[in-house]
C-alpha positions as a LaTeX table, in Angstrom:
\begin{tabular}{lrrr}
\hline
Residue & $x$ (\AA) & $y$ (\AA) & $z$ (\AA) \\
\hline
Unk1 & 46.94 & $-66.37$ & 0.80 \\
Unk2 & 46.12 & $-65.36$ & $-3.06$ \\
Unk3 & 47.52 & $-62.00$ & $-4.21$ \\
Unk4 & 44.91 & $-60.78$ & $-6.53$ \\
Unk5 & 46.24 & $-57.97$ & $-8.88$ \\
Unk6 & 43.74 & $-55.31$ & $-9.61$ \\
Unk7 & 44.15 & $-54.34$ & $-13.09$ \\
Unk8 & 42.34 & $-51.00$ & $-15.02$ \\
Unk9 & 42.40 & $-49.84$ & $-18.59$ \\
Unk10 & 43.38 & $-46.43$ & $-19.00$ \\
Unk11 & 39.47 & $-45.48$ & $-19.85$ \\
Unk12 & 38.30 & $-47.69$ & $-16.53$ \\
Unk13 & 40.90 & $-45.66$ & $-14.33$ \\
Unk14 & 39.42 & $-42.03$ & $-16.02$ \\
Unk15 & 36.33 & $-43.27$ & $-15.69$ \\
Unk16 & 36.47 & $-44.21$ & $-11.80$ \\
Unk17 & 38.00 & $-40.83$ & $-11.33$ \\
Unk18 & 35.56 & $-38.75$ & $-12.91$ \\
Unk19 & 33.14 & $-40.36$ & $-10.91$ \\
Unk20 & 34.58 & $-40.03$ & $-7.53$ \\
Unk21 & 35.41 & $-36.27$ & $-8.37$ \\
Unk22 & 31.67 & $-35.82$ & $-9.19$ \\
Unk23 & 30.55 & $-37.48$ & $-6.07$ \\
Unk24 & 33.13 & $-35.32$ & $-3.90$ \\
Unk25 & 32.06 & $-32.23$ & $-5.51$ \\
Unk26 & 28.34 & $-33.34$ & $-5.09$ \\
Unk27 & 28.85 & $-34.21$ & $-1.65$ \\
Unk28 & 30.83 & $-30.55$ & $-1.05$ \\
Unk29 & 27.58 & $-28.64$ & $-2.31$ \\
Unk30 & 25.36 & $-30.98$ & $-0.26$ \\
Unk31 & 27.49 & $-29.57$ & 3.19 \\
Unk32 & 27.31 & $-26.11$ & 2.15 \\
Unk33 & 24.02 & $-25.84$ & 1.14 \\
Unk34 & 24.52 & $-24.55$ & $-2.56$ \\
Unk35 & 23.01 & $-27.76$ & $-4.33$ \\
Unk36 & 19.02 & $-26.86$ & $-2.55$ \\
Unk37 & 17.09 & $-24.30$ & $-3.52$ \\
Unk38 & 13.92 & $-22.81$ & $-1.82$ \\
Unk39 & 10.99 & $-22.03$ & $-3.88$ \\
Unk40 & 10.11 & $-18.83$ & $-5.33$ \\
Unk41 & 7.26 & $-17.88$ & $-2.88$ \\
Unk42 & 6.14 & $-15.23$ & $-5.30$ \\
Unk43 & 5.60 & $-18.18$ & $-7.51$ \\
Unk44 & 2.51 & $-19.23$ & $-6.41$ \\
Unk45 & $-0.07$ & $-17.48$ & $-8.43$ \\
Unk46 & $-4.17$ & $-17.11$ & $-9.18$ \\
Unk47 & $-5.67$ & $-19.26$ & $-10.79$ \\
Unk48 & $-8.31$ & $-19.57$ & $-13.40$ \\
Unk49 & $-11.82$ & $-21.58$ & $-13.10$ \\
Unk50 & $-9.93$ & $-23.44$ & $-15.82$ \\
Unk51 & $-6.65$ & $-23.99$ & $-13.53$ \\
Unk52 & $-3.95$ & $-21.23$ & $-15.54$ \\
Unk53 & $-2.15$ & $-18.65$ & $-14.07$ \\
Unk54 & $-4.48$ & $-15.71$ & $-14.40$ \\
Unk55 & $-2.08$ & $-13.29$ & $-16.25$ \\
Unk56 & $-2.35$ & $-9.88$ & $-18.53$ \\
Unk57 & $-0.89$ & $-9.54$ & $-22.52$ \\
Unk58 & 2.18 & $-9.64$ & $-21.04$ \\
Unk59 & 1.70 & $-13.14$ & $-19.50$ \\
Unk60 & 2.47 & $-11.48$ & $-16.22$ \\
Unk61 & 0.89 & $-13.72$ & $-13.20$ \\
Unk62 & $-0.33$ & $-12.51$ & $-9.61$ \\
Unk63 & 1.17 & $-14.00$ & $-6.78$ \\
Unk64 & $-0.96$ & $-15.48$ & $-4.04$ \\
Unk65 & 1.26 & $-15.24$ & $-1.26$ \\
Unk66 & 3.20 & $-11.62$ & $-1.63$ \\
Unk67 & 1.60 & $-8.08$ & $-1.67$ \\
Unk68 & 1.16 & $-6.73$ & $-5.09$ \\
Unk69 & 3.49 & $-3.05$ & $-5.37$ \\
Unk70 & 5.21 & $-0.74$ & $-7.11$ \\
Unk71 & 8.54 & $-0.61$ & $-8.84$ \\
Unk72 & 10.82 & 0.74 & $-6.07$ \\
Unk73 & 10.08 & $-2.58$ & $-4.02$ \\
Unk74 & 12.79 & $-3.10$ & $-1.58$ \\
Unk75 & 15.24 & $-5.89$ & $-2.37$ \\
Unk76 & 15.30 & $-9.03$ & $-0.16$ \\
Unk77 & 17.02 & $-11.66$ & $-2.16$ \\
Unk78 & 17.41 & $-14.07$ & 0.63 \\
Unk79 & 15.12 & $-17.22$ & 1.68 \\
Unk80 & 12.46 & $-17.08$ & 3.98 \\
Unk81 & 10.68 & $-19.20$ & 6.94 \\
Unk82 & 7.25 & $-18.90$ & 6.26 \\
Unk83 & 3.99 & $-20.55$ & 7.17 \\
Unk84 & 1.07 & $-20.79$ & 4.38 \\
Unk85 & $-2.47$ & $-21.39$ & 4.72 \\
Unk86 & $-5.53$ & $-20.43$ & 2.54 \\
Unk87 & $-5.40$ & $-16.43$ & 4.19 \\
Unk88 & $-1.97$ & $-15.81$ & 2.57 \\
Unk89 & 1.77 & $-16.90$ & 4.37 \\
Unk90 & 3.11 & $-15.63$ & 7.31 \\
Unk91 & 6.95 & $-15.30$ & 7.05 \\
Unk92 & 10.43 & $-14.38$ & 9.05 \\
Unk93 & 13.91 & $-14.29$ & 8.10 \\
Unk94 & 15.79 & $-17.38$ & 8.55 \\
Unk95 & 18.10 & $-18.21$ & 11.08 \\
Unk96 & 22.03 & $-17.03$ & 10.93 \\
Unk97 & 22.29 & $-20.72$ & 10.00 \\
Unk98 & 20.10 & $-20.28$ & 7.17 \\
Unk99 & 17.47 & $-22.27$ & 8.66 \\
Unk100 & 13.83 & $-22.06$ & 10.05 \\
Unk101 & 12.39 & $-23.27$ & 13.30 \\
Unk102 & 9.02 & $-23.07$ & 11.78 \\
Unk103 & 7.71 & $-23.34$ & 8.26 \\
Unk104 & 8.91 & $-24.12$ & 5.02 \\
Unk105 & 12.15 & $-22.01$ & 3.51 \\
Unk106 & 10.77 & $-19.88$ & 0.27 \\
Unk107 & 12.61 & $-17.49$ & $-1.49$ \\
Unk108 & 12.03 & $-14.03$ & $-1.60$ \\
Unk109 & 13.76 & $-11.49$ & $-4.19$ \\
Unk110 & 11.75 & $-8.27$ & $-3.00$ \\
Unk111 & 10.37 & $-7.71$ & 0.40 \\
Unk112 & 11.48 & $-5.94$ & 3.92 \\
Unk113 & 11.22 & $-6.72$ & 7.45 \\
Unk114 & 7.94 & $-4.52$ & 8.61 \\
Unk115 & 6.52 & $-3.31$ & 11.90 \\
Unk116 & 5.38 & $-6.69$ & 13.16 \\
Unk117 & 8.68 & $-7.96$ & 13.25 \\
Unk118 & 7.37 & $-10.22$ & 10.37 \\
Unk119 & 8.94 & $-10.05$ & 6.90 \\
Unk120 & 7.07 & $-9.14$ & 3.50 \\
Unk121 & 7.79 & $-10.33$ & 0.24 \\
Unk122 & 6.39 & $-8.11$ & $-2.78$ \\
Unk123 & 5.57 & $-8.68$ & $-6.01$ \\
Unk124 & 6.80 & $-5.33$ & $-7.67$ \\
Unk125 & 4.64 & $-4.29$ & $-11.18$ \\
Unk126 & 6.08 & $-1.47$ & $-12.88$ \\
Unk127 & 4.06 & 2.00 & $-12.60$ \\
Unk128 & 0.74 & 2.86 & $-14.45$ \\
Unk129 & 2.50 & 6.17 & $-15.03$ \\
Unk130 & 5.62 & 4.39 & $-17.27$ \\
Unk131 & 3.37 & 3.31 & $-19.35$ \\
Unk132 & 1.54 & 7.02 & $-20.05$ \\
Unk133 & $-1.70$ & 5.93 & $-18.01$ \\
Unk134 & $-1.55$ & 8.82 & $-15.50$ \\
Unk135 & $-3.05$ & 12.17 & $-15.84$ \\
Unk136 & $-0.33$ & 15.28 & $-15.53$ \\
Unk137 & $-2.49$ & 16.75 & $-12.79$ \\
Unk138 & $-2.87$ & 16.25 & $-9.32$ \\
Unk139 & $-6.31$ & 15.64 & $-7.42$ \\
Unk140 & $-7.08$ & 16.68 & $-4.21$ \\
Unk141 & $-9.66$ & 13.93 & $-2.62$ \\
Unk142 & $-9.38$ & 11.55 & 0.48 \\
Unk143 & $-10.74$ & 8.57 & $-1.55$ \\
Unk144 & $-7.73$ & 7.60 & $-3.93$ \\
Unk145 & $-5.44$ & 4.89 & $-3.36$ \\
Unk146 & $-2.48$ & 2.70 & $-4.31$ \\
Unk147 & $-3.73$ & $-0.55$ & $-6.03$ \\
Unk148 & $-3.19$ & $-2.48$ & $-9.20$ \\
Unk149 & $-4.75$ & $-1.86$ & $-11.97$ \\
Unk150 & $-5.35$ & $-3.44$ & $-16.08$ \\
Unk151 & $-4.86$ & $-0.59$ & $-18.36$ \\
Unk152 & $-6.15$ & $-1.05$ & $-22.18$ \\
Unk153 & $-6.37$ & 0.99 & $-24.91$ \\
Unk154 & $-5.98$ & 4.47 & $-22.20$ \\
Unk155 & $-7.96$ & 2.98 & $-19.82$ \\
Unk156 & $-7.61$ & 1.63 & $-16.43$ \\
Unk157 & $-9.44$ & $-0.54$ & $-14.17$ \\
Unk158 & $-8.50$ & $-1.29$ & $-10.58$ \\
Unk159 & $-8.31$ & $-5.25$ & $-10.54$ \\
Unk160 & $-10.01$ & $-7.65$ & $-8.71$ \\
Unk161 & $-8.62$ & $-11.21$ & $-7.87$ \\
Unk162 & $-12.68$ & $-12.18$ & $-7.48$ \\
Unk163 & $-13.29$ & $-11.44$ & $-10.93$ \\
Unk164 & $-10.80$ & $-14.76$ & $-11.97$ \\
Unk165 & $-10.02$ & $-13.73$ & $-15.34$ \\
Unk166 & $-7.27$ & $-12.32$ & $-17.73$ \\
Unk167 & $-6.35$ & $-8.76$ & $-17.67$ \\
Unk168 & $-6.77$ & $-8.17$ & $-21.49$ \\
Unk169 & $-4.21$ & $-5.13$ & $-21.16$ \\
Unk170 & $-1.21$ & $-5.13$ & $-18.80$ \\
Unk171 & $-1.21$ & $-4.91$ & $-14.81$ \\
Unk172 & 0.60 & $-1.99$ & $-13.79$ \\
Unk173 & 0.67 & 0.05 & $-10.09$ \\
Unk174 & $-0.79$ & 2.92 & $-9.62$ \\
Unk175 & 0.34 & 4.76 & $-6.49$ \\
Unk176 & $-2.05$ & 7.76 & $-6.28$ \\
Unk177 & $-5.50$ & 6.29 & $-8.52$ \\
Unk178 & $-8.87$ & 7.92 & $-8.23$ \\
Unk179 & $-11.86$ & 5.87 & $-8.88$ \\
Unk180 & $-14.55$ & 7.31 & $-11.25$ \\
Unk181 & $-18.02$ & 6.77 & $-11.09$ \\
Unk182 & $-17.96$ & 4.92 & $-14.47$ \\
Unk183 & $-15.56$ & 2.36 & $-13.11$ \\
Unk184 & $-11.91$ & 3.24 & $-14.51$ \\
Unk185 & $-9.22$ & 5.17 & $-12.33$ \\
Unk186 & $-7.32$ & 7.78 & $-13.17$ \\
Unk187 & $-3.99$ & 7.73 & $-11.79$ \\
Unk188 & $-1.87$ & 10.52 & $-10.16$ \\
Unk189 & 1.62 & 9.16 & $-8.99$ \\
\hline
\end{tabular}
């Protein structure tokens, strides 16, 4: 039998070990889970006719799959089994494993587990009232309501996804807005 000697250059011998160490480490995040990431179910937004985001001055998009709120959204930060169709996405939290028995696994950064047992993920828009939209008084009527609205120039509008176009001032949330008869809101948080 032939002894073959296995020679390596200095660089050939760094170079083998580098890439073992790289593989080990890659294979180490693999095992634990830290090298996949779920996507941002938020994410997902409206669309133009044209196929962009639809989005305000800010570039701000609205998310197609997680309820539109205010800023004092709770914090989830943790993935997500959820189930999407065309209505919107049905999610739970994941299992102590950190996996799902159904669905895909999104990530969530704001949201709360709510009556249903299911979880909701917001999308949290910072307050008309921040931004000096809201008037100092309060009014007294059954028909106002939280929403999001475009405010422009002092005025607000409470948006509509079925109007498929920009917000030509910023999206903010309004948490106590009154409709007027000439179309804008005026907001009472």
């Amino acid at each position: 039998m032939q002894r073959v000697a296995i020679t390596y250059t200095i660089r050939e011998y760094d170079s083998r070990m580098k890439t073992t160490i790289v593989l080990s480490l890659i294979a180490l995040l693999q095992h634990f889970g830290a090298s996949t990431y779920a996507p941002d179910l938020c994410a997902d937004a409206y669309l133009k006719t044209t196929g962009e985001p639809i989005t305000d001055l800010a570039g701000t998009t609205l998310s197609r799959f997680c309820e539109w709120t205010g800023p004092a959204a709770p914090a989830w930060d943790d993935d997500l089994c959820c189930k999407i169709s065309d209505e919107g996405a049905s999610c739970s939290a994941t299992s102590a494993k950190g996996t799902c028995t159904f669905g895909m696994k999104m990530y969530c950064e704001y949201g709360e587990v709510v009556s249903d047992g299911t979880v909701a993920c917001y999308q949290p828009f910072p307050s008309s009232c921040d931004s000096g939209a809201c008037n100092g008084g309060t009014v007294e009527s059954s028909r106002t309501q939280a929403d999001l609205l475009c405010c422009q120039n002092g005025d607000c509008y409470e948006w509509d996804i079925q109007d498929v176009e920009d917000c030509v001032g910023d999206f903010s949330w309004c948490s106590s807005g009154y409709l007027k008869e000439d179309g804008t809101v005026d907001c009472y948080d």
